[in-house]
matplotlib code that plots the C-alpha trace (Angstrom):
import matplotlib.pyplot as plt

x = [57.3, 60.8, 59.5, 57.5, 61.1, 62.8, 60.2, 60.4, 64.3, 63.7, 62.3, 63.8, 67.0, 69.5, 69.2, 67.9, 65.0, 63.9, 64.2, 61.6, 59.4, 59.4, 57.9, 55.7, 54.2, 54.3, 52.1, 49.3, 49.6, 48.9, 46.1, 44.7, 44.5, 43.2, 40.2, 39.6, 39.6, 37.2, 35.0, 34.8, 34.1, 31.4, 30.0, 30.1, 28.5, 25.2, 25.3, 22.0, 20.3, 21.3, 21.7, 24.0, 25.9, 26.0, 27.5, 27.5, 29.1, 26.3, 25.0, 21.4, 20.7, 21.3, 23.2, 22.8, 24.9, 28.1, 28.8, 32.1, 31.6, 29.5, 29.6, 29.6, 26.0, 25.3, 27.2, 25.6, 22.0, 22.5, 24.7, 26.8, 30.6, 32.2, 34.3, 30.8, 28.8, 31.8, 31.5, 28.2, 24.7, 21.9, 19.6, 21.0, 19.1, 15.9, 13.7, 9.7, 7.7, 10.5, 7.7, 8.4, 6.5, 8.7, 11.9, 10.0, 9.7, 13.1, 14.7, 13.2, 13.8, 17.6, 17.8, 16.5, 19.1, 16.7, 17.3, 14.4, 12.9, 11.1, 10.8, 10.5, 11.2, 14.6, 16.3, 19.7, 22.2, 20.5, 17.0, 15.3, 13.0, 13.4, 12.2, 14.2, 14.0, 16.3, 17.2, 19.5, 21.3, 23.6, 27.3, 28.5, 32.0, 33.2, 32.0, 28.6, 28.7, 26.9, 29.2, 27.6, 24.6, 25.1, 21.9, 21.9, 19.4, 16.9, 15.8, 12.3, 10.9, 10.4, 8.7, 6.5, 5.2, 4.8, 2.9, 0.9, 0.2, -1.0, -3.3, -4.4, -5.3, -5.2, -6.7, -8.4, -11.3, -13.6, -13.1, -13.9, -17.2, -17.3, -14.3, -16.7, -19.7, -17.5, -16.0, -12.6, -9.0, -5.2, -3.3, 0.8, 2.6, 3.9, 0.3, 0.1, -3.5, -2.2, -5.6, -9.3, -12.6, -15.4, -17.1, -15.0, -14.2, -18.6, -18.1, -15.5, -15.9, -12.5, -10.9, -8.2, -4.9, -6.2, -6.2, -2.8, -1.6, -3.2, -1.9, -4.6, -5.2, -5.3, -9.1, -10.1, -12.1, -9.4, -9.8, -8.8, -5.6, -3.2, -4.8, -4.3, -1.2, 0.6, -0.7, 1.5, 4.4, 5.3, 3.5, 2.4, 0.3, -1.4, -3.1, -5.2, -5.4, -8.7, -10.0, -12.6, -12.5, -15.4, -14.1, -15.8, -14.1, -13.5, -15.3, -14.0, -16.5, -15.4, -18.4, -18.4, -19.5, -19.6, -18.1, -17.4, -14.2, -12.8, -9.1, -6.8, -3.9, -2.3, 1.3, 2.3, 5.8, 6.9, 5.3, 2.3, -0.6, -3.9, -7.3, -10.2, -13.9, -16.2, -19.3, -21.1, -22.9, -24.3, -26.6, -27.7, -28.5, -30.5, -32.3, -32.9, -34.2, -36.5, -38.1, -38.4, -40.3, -42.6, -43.2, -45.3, -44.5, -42.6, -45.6, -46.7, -43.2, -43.5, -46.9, -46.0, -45.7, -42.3, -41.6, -43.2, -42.7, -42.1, -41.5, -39.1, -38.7, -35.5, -36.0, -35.0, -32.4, -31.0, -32.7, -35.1, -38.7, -41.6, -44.2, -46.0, -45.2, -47.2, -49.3, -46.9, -44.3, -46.5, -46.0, -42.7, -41.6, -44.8, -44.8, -48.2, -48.2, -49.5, -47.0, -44.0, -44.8, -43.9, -40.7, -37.2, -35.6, -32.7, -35.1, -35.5, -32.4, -29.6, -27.2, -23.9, -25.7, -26.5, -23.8, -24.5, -27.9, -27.1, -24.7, -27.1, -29.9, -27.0, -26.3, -30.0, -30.8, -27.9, -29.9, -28.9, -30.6, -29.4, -29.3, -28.3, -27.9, -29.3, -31.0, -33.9, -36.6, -37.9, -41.3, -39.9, -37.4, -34.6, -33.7, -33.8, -31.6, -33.4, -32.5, -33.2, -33.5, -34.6, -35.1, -35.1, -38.5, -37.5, -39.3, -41.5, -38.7, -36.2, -33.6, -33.8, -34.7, -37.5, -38.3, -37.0, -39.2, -38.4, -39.1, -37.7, -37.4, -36.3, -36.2, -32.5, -31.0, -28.7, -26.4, -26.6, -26.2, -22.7, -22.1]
y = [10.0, 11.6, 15.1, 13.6, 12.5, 15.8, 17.5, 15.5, 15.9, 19.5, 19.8, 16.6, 17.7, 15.2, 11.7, 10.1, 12.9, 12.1, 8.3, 8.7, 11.5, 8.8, 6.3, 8.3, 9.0, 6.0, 4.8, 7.7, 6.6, 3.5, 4.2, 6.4, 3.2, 0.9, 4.1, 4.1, 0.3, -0.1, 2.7, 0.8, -2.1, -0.7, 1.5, -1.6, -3.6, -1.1, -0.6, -2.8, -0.9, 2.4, 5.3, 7.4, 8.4, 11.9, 12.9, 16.6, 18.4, 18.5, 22.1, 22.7, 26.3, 28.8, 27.9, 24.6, 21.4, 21.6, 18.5, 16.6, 13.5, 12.4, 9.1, 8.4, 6.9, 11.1, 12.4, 9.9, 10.6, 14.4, 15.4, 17.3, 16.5, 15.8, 19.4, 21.5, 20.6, 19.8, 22.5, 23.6, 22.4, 19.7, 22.4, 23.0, 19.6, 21.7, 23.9, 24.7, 21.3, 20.3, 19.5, 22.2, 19.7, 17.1, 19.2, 20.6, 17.4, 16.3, 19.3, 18.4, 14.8, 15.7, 18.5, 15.5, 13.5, 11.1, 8.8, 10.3, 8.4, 10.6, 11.5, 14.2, 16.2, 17.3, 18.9, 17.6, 19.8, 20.2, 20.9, 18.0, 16.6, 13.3, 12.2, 11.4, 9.1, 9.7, 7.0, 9.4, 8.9, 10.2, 9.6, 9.6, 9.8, 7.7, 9.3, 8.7, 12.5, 13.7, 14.9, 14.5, 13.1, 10.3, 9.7, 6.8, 7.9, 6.4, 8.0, 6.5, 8.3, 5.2, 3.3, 6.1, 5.8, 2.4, 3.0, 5.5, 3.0, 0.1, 2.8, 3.9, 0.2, -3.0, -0.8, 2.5, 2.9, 3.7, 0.9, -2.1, -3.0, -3.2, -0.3, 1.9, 1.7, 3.3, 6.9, 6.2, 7.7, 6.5, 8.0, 7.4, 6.9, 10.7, 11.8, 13.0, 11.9, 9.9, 9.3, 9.4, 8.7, 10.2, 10.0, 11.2, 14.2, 14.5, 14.6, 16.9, 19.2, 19.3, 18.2, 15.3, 17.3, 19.5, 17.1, 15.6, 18.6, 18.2, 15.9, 14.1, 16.0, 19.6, 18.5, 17.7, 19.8, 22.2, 20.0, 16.9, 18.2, 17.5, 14.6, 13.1, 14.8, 13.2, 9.6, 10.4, 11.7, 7.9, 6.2, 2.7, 0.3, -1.2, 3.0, 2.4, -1.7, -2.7, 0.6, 2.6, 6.8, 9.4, 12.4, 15.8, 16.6, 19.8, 20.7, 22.7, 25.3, 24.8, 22.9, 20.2, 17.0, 14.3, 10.8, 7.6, 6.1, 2.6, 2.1, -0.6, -0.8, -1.4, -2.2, -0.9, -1.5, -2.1, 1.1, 1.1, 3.0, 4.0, 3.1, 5.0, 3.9, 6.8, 6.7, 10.0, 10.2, 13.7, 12.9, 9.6, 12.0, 14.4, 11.3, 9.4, 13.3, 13.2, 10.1, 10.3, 14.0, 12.5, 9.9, 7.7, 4.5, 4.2, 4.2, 7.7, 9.1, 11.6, 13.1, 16.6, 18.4, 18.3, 14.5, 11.6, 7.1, 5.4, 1.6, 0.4, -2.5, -3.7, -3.4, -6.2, -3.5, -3.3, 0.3, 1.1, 2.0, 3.1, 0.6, 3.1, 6.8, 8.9, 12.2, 14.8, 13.7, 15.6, 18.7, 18.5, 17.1, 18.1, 14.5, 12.9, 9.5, 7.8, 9.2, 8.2, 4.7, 4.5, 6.0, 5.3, 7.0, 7.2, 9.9, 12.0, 12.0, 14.2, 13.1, 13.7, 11.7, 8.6, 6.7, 7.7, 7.3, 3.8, 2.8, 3.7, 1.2, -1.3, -0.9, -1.7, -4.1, -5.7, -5.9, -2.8, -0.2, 2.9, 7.0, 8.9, 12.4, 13.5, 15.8, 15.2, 17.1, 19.8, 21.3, 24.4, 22.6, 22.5, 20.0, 20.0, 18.4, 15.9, 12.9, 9.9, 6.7, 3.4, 0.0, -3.5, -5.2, -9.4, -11.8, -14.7, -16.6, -13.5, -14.8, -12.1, -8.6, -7.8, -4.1, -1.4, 1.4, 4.3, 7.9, 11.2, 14.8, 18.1, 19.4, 19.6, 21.8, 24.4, 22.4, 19.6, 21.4, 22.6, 19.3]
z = [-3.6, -4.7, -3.9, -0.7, 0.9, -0.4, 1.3, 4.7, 4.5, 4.4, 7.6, 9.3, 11.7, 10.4, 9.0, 12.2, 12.4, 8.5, 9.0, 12.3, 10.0, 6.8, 9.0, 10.7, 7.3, 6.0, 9.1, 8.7, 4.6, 5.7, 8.1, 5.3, 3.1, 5.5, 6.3, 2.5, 1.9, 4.6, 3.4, 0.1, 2.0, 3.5, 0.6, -1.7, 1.6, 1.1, -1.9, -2.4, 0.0, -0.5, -3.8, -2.1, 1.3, 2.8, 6.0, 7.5, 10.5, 13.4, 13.5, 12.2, 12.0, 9.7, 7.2, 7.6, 8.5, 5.9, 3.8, 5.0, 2.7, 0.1, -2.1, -5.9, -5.6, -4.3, -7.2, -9.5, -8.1, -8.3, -10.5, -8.5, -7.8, -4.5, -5.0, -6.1, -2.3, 0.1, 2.7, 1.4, 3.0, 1.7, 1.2, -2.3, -2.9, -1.9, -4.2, -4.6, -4.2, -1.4, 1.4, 4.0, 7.0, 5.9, 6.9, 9.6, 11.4, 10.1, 12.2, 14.9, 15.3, 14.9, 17.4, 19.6, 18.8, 16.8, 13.7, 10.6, 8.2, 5.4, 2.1, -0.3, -3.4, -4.2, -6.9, -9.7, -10.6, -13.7, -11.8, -12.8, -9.4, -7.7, -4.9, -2.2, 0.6, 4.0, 6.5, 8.7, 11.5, 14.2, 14.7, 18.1, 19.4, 22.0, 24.7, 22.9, 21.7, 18.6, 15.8, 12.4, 10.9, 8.7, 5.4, 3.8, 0.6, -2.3, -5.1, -5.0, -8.0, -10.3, -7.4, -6.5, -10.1, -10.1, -6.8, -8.2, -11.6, -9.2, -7.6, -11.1, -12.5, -10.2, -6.9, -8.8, -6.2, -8.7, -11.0, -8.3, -7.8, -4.1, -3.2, -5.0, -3.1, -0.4, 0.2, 0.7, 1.2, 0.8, 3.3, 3.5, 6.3, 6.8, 6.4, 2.8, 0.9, -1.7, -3.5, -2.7, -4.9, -6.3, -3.5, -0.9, -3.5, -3.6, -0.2, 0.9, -2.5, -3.7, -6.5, -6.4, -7.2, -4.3, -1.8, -3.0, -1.2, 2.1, 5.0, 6.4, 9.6, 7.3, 6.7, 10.2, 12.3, 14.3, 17.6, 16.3, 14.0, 16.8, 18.0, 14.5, 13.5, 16.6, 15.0, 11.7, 14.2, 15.5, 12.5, 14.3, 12.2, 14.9, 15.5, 11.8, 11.6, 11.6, 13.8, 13.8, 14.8, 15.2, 13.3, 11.8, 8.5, 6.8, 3.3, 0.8, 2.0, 5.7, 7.1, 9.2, 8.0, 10.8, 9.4, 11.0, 9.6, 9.7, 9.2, 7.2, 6.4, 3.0, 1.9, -1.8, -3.3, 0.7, 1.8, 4.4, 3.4, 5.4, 3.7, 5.4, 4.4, 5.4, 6.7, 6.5, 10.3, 9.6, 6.8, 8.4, 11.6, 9.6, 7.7, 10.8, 12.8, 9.3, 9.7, 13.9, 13.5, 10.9, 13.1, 10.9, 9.2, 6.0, 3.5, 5.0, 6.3, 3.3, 2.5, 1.8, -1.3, -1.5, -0.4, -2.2, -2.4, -5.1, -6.0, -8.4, -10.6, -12.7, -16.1, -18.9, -19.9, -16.6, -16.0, -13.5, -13.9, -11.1, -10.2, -8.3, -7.5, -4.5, -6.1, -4.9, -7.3, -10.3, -8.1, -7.8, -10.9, -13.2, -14.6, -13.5, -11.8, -15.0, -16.9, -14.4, -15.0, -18.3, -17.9, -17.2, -13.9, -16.3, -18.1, -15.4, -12.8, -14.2, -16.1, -14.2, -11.3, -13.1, -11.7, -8.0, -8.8, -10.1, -7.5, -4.9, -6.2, -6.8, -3.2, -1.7, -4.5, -3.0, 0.0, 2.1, 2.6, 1.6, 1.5, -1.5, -2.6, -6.5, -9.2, -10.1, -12.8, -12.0, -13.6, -14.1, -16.6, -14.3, -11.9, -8.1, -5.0, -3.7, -0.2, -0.9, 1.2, 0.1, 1.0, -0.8, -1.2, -0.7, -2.4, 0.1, 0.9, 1.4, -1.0, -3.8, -3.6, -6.2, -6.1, -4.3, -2.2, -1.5, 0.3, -1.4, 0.0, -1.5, 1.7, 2.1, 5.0, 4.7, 6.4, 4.3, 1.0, 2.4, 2.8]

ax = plt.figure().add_subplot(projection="3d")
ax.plot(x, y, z, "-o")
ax.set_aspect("equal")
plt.show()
């Protein structure tokens, strides 16, 4: 303070002069405390809610909005100190997994003058990722100008992997007995696939860590990506609850595969996630234009040499064996009817489709009938693709299925094999 007032009387006139400079300074000191008190106020107010504060000037272009303020929850979360990114731009936050779409859409809810809402990878000091969540708003002047951008930020790392631990045990698709009669995806509420099963993998052909990098509407058919990317854009619960959409899908070979999906919506940890169940409407088309052209009723619906019926019983040992099995099935499989009776279907369906297989009888002994896709013997010593649709055989008084009948071709279509 000594050289403060040495300094002041340095540039003050006469004594009257420094007297009127002292208290001028005194008040802005003041002011300066009272800003700061009530920035610790408020910083200590959110503290709950939020990691870290950042504010930047308004421009958005290249280089970037500057940095005029950060918190100690930002220095904390990143590592860097307020001296290392004052004056420099969030994008030193960014780095190779940052989700380009994310930022994308950020830009351009800001250049509308828009609050954002999003998450995404960023980057420590030391490069370690995190992933961070933005709530970021404007700051207006009063004239209700925009001057900077105020984030309030999470680092939502830990809760992603408790999200992604729930997925993996209490809701793994696969593991429930009823989610995994389905074909089902988990969606979030920017649009990323968050998980999917076996069967929606069967179905689309890709593998799950190749999907994780999709958004939902990056599958889709190139008509409907708009329609459905515009859904994600202004994310309302009430567009997915309980609905149902008509949809052609995308496979890992780029065929179309027509699906009916029906929408729910799930909240995780506090965040919203889209469940779609799958129906797949072009192999119920090609089964149902199957059995019209054939035109005959479901004992004689196949007859040829490469289509045959069957009836199956449930074994003791919770297997399946054939009752009865139509002639063609020696030609196709070179086992003769006599000797199909005394084996297990387990014996002659391939062995990385037992569990379809098996989930597919499940389904219809359940009492719903149902169409399957899966290998089957071959007398060549291979194994060959065949359809499948069968149908639970009640008992008198239609309150337990018995058997199961069924009708199988190898006649698959082109179409359906790019499926």
């Amino acid at each position: 303070m000594d050289n403060l007032e040495q300094k002041l009387k340095s540039l003050a006139k006469d004594e009257k002069s420094f007297k009127e400079l002292k208290e001028l300074f005194s008040e802005v000191i003041e002011e300066k405390n009272k800003f700061e008190n009530h920035l610790d106020l408020l910083e200590k107010a959110i503290r709950s809610d939020y990691d870290s504060i950042l504010i930047t000037e308004l421009g958005l272009e290249k280089p970037g909005p500057k940095i005029v303020y950060v918190n100690d929850g930002f220095t904390k979360m990143t590592g860097y100190t307020r001296e290392e990114v004052l004056g420099k731009t969030p994008r030193i936050l960014q780095g190779e997994k940052t989700d380009r779409a994310v930022l994308d859409k950020l830009k351009e809810r800001l250049k509308e003058g828009k609050a954002f809402f999003g998450h995404t990878v960023n980057y420590r000091k030391d490069g370690s990722e995190f992933i961070n969540q933005w709530d970021i708003h404007p700051l207006t002047n009063d004239k209700g100008e925009i001057t900077h951008w105020v984030s309030y930020q999470h680092d939502i790392t830990e809760r992603k992997r408790s999200e992604k631990k729930v997925v993996d045990s209490e809701m793994e698709f696969d593991k429930l007995r009823e989610e995994s009669k389905k074909t089902l995806i988990d969606v979030d509420e920017q649009g990323n696939i968050v998980t999917t099963n076996k069967a929606f993998r069967d179905l689309t052909g890709y593998a799950d860590e190749e999907l994780k990098k999709f958004k939902f509407w990056e599958i889709l058919k190139d008509e409907l990506i708009e329609t459905y990317k515009h859904k994600f854009d202004s994310f309302k619960p009430s567009d997915f609850n309980d609905r149902s959409y008509e949809m052609v899908i995308k496979n890992k070979k780029g065929g179309p595969v027509e699906v009916k999906a029906t929408a729910r919506i799930l909240t995780v940890h506090g965040q919203k996630i889209v469940r779609m169940s799958f129906e797949n409407k072009s192999l119920q088309k090609r089964i149902m234009a199957m059995l019209s052209k054939r035109n005959a009723n479901f004992e004689k619906v196949f007859e040829r040499d490469k289509d045959f019926n069957y009836k199956l019983i449930k074994t003791a040992e919770n297997g399946y064996m054939f009752e009865y099995v139509s002639d063609s099935f020696s030609k196709i499989t070179g086992i003769t009817s006599d000797e199909a009776v005394t084996l297990s279907m387990d014996d002659i369906i391939h062995e990385d489709d037992l569990k379809t297989f098996h989930n597919h009888l499940s389904t219809v002994m359940d009492g719903t009938p149902n169409t399957e896709q899966y290998r089957i013997k071959s007398k060549d010593g291979g194994y060959v693709e065949v359809i499948d649709y069968a149908k639970p055989e009640w008992n008198a008084d239609r309150t337990e299925v018995e058997a199961i009948k069924g009708a199988t071709s190898t006649e698959i279509s082109s179409e359906y094999n790019s499926n």
